[in-house]
N, C-alpha and C positions, 0 to 999 in steps of 0.2 A: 318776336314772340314765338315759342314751338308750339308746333300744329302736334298734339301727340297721334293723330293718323297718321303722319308722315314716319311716325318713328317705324323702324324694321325691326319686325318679328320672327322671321328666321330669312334662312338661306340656304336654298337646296342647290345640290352638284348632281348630274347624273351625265353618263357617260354614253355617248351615241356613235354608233358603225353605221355610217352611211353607206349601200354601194354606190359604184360610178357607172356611168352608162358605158366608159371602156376604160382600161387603164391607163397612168396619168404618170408617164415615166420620166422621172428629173436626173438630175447627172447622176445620182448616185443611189437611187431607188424610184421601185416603180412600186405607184400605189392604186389598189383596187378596192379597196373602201377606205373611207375617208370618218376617221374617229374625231367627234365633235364631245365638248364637256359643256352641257347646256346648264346656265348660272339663274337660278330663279331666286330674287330677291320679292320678298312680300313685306307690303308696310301692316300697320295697324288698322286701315281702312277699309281693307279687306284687296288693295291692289299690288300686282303681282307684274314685276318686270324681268326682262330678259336679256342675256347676255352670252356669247360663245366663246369658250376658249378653244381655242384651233391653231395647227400651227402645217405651214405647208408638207404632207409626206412623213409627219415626223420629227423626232428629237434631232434629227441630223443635221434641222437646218437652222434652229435656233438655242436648242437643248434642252428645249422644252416639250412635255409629251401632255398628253391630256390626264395620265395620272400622274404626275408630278404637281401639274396645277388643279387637281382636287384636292391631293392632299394640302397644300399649300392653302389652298382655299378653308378647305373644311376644317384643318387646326390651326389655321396662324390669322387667318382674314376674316373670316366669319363670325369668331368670337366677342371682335373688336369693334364690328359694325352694330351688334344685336341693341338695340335701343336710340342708335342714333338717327337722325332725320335723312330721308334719300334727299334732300334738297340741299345736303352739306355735301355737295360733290367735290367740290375742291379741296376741300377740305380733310376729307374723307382720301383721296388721291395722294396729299402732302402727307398726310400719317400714316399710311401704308405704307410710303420711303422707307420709315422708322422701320416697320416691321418685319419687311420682304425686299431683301438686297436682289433687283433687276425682277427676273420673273414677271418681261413686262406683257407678256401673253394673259396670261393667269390674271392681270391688273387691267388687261383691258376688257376679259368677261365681265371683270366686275364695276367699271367704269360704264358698260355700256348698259348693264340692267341697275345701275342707277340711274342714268338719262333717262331709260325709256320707263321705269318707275315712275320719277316726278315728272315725265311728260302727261302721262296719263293720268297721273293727278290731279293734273292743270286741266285739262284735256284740251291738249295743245299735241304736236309734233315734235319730235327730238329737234326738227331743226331749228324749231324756232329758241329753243336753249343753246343754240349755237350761234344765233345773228338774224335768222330767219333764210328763208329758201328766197335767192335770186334767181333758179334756176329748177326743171323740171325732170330732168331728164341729163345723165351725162352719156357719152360714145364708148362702146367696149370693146374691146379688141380681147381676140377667142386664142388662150394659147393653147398649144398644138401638140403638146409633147415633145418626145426624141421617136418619132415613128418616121420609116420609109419615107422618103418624097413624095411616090405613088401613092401612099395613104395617105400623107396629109392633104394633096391636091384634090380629092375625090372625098374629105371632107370640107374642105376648104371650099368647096362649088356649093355641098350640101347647105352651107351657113351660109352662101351670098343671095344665092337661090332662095331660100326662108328670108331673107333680108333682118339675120338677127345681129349677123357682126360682118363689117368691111376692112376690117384689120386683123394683123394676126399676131402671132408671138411663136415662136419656135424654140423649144428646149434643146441644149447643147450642152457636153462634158460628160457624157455619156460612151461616147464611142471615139475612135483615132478622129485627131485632128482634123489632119489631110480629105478621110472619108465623111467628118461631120459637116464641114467647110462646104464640099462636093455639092453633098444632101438640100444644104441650107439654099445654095447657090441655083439650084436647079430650080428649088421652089420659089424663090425672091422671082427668077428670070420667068420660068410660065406664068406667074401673079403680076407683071410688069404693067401697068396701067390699070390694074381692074382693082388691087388690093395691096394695101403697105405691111411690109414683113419687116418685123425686128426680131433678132436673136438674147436669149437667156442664156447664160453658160453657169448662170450659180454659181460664180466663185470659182469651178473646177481647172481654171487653167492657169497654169504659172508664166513670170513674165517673159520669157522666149518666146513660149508656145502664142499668147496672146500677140506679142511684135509680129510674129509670124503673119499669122492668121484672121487676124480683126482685119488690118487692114483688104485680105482678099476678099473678105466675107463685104465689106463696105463698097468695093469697086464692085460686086458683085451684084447689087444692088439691095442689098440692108438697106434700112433707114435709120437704124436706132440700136445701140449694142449695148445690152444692160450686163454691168456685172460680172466682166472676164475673168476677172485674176479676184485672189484671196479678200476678205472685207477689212481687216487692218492694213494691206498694203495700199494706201494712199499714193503715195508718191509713185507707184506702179499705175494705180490708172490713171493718173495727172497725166503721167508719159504716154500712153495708150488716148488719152484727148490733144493732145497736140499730134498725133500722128495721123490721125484722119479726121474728116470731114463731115461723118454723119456723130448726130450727138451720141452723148455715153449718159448712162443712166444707172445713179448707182443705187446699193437695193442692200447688200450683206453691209458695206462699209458705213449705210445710216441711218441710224434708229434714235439717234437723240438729237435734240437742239447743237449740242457742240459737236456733234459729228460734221452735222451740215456745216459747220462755222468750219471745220476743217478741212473740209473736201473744198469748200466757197475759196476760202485763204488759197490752197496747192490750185486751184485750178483741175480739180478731178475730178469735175462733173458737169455736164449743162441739164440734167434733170435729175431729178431726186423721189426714190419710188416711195410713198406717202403708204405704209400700211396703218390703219389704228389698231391693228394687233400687234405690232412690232413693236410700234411707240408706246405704247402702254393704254389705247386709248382714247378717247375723242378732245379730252384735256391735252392731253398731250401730243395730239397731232397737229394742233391749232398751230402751238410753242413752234414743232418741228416746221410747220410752214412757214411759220412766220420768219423764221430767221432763214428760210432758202428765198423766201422773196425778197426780202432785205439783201440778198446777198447779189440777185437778177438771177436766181434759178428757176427753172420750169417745176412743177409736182404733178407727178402721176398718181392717179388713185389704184395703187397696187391691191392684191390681193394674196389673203394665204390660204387661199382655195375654202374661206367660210363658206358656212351653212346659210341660210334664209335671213338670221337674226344679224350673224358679224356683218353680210353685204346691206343689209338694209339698214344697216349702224353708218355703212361706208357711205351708203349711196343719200344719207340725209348731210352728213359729214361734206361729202364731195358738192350737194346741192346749195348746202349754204356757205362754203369755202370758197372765193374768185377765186383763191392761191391754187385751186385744184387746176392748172389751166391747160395739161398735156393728156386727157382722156384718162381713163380706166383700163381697168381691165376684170373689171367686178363680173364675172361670169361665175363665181362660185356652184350660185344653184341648178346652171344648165349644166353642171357636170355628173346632177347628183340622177343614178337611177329611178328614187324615190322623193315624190314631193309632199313635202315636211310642215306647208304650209295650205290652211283652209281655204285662200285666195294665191296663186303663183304669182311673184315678180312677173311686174312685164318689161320683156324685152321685144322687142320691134323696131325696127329701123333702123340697127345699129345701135342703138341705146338701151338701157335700162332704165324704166323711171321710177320718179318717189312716190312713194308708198303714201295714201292719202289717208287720216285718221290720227287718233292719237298715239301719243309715245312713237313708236315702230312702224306706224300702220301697219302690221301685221300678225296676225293669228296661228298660233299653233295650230297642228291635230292634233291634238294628244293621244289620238288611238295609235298614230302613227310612230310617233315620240315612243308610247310605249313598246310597241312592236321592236323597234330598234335600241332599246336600250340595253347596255351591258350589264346582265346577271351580276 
């Protein structure tokens, strides 16, 4: 029977410039604020869910910008929802297919401020719309950029020393090969017992440069190489996992259920980086896990450098998911200058944990919200 509270009564888009507390440099651009498309869906009952579109740095890395997914939103998606129930999540997820070819960013703001709508309806937890929480708390590992060695080491102490993160991640495909390799190598060998370093390269290297140089980077003491060479070349990082020893992690090459069925099949991965902005969503990350675990692959709970709402989407997602089983990397909001939230994430101990309360557990500022929104 329909609850007509549940039914939705609109759907506001607005557009947020977060600064970072320092710039966030990836292979191919560096970013100093970080633009959020915060997604408010309101039912009949007078409750009001939330959702982020975000994509890491930019259109560059998935082709999607946060005005692309307003507009998208505001004329193709929000038309379609105005009267139906936030509790027709799946539903609602399968007929967007129809409407909006990929655009799975833009699908997962609006995926996740339906969760946290009907959570809070219920007044329950997102996660318990997910299986429920077996877990409190997941491990994040803090990535580092393409900055100097001597920078990242002397913040690399700053985060051990706070005891916020004991892992790290280092960005690469930024700079010569040979001298990124150096960089990366210098910093794995001073971190050697005290902290685990794995390398990003975003896709920026082709398959010579990658035979070349994974390998040095691994002997070197990497632990984990996410994502060397282009995300359609499959059979390039298949080759790249049979040549060394430490796992491959892929991250461009999988964003759907049959991506993982194909990397699984070639052999061209032992982990699989888990975003619910990439996949379309907390629907659809389930899907995505499910078929790498079926397959005996590892999932990381990646990130696309979300706001307050995408990591607390992630971090209810990662707490009631076992398939999450290779850590995080949900640091989104310790990168942001400005805190967006009436209560901040806590992180401590290495971890971040779940937000207690309904839907999200978590509260806007809205003074803040509006402080920061785009004209």
């Amino acid at each position: 029977m329909f609850d007509p509270d549940l039914a939705i009564v609109s759907i506001e888009t607005t557009i947020l410039d977060v600064p970072l507390v320092r710039p966030h440099r990836f292979a191919t651009t560096t970013s100093e604020v970080q633009p959020i498309l915060l997604v408010a869906i309101t039912t009949a009952g007078g409750v009001t869910g939330y959702g982020e579109g975000v994509v890491p740095g930019g259109p560059w890395w998935g082709g999607e910008s946060v005005e692309t997914m307003k507009a998208l939103i505001d004329l193709h998606i929000a038309p379609t929802l105005i009267g139906r129930g936030v509790n027709e999540i799946a539903g609602i997820m399968v007929d967007l297919e129809r409407i909006v070819a990929n655009a799975r960013f833009a699908k997962a703001a609006v995926d996740v401020a339906l969760h946290d709508a009907y959570a809070r309806c219920l007044g329950v937890g997102v996660h318990t719309l997910l299986g429920g929480a077996f877990r409190t708390g997941v491990d994040v590992r803090w990535a580092l950029g393409a900055a100097p060695s001597a920078e990242i080491l002397d913040e690399v102490a700053e985060k051990i020393e706070s005891r916020s993160n004991f892992a790290f991640k280092l960005k690469m495909g930024a700079l010569d090969p040979a001298v990124d390799t150096a960089r990366v190598v210098r910093v794995a060998q001073a971190l050697e017992g005290r902290a685990g370093v794995s390398i990003d390269v975003n896709a920026r290297w082709d398959r010579l440069t990658a035979l070349r140089w994974v390998p040095e980077l691994v002997d070197g003491g990497v632990e984990l190489v996410e994502q060397p060479t282009p995300g359609e070349q499959r059979e390039v990082l298949a080759e790249i996992s049979r040549r060394v020893s430490a796992p491959v992690m892929a991250d461009e090459s999988a964003h759907t259920p049959y991506d993982v069925l194909e990397l699984a099949k070639l052999g061209a991965a032992d982990v699989i980086a888990v975003k619910t902005t990439k996949c379309g969503g907390l629907q659809r990350s389930k899907q995505v896990v499910a078929v790498a675990k079926a397959a005996g692959l590892r999932c990381h709970g990646a990130t696309s450098i979300e706001g307050p709402i995408g990591t607390a989407a992630s971090i209810h997602f990662a707490c009631a998911e076992p398939g999450i089983d290779y850590g995080t990397e949900l640091f989104g909001p310790q990168l942001f200058a400005v805190e967006l939230l009436q209560t901040p994430l806590d992180y401590s101990e290495g971890q971040v944990h779940l937000p207690a309360g309904p839907g999200l557990g978590v509260e806007l500022d809205m003074d803040v919200v509006k402080h920061l929104a785009r004209d």
